[in-house]
VEXFIDREN-266537 format. One record per residue (C-alpha): y, x, z; chain; residue number from 1. Coordinates in pm, 1 decimal. Layout:
BEGIN
+----------+----------+----------+----+-----+
!       c2 !       c1 !       c3 ! ch !   i !
+----------+----------+----------+----+-----+
!        Y !        X !        Z !  A ! NUM !
...
+----------+----------+----------+----+-----+
END
This chain:
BEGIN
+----------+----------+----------+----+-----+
!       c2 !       c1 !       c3 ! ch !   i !
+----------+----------+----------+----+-----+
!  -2197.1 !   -187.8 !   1264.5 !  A !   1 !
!  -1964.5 !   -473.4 !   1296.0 !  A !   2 !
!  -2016.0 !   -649.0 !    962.6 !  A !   3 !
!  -2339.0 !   -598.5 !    877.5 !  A !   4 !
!  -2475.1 !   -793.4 !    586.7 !  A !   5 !
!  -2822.9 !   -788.2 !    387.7 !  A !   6 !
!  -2972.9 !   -556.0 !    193.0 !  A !   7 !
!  -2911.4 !   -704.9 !   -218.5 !  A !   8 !
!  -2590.3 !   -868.3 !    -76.7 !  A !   9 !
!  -2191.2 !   -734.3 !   -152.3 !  A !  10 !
!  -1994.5 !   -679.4 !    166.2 !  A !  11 !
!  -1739.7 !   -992.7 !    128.1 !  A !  12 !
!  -1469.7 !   -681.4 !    245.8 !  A !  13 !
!  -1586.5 !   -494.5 !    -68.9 !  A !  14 !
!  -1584.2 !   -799.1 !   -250.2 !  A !  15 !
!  -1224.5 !   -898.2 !   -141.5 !  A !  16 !
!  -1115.2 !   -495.2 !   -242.1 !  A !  17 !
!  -1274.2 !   -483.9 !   -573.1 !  A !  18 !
!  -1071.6 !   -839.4 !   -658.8 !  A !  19 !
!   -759.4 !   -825.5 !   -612.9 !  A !  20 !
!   -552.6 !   -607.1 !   -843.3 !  A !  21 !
!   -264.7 !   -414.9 !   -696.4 !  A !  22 !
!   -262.0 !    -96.4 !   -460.5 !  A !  23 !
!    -56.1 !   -282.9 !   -179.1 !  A !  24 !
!   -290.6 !   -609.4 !   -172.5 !  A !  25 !
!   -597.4 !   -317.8 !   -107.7 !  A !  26 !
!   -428.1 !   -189.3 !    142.8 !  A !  27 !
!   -334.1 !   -435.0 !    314.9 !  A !  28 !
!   -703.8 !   -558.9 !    280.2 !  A !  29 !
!   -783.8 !   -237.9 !    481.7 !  A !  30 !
!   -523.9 !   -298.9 !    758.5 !  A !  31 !
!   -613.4 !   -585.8 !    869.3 !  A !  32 !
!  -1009.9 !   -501.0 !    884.4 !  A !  33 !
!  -1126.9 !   -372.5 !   1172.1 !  A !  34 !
!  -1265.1 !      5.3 !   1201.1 !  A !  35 !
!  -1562.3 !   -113.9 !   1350.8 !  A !  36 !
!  -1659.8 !   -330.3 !   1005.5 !  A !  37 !
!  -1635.1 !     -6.0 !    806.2 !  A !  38 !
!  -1984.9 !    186.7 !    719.2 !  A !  39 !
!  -2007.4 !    524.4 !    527.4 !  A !  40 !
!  -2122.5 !    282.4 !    281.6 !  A !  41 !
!  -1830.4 !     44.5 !    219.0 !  A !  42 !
!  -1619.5 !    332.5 !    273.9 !  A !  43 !
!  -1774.7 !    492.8 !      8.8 !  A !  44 !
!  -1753.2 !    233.0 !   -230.7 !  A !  45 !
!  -1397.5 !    140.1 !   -216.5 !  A !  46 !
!  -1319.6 !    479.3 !   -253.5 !  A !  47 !
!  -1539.0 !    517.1 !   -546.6 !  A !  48 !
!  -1375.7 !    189.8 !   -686.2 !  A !  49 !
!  -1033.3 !    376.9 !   -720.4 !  A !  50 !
!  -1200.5 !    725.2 !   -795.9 !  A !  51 !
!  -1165.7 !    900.9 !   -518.5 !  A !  52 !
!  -1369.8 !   1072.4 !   -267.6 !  A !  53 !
!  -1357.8 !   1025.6 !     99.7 !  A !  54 !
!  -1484.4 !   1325.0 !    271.3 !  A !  55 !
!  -1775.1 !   1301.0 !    497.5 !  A !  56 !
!  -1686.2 !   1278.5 !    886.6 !  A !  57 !
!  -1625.4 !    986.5 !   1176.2 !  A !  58 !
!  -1581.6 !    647.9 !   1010.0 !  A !  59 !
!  -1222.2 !    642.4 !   1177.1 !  A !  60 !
!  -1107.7 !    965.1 !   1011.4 !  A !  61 !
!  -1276.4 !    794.4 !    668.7 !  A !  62 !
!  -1128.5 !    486.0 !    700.7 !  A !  63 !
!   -770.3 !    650.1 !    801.0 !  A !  64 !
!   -803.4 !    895.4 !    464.9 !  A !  65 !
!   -888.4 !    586.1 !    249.2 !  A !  66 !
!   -597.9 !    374.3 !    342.7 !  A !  67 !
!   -412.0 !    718.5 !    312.9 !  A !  68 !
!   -517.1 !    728.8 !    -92.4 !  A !  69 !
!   -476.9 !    339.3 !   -124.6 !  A !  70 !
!    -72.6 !    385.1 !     45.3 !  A !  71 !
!     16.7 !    633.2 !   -199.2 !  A !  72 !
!   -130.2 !    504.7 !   -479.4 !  A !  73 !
!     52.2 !    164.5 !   -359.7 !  A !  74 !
!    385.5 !    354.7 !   -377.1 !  A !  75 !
!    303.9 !    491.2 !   -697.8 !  A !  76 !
!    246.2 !    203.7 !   -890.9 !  A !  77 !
!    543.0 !     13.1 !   -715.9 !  A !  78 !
!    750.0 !    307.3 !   -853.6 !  A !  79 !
!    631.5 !    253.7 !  -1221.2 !  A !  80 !
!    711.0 !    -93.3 !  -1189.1 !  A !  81 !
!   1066.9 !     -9.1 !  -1125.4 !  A !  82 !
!   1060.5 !    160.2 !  -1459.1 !  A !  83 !
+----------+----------+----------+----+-----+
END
């Protein structure tokens, strides 16, 4: 994979999704990473950061479903801001 790190260490991707606090910051965290620095792995923990699961398959159809969850929970919580 592109972004391969070693075993006992945090992806610094994962580590940048996990810190910042809004929806739209993660997403745009995923948009600008490249598919080929995604594993089943990191995939699989950002989604399980935000409770939700990715299903299995190729990690471009992952990656596309997880920045599908992250968009609309982005437009979610801009929409209870407005309240």
């Amino acid at each position: 994979m592109g972004n391969i790190y070693e075993e006992g260490e945090v992806n610094p991707i994962l580590l940048e999704f996990l810190d910042t606090d809004s929806f739209e910051e993660k997403y745009k965290i995923l948009v600008a990473t490249p598919v080929m620095d995604f594993d089943n792995l990191l995939i699989d923990n950002m989604a399980s950061s935000i409770d939700v699961v990715v299903e299995d398959g190729d990690i471009e159809t992952r990656v596309q479903d997880l920045k599908n969850c992250v968009r609309t929970r982005s437009r979610y919580e801009s929409m209870r801001f407005r309240r």
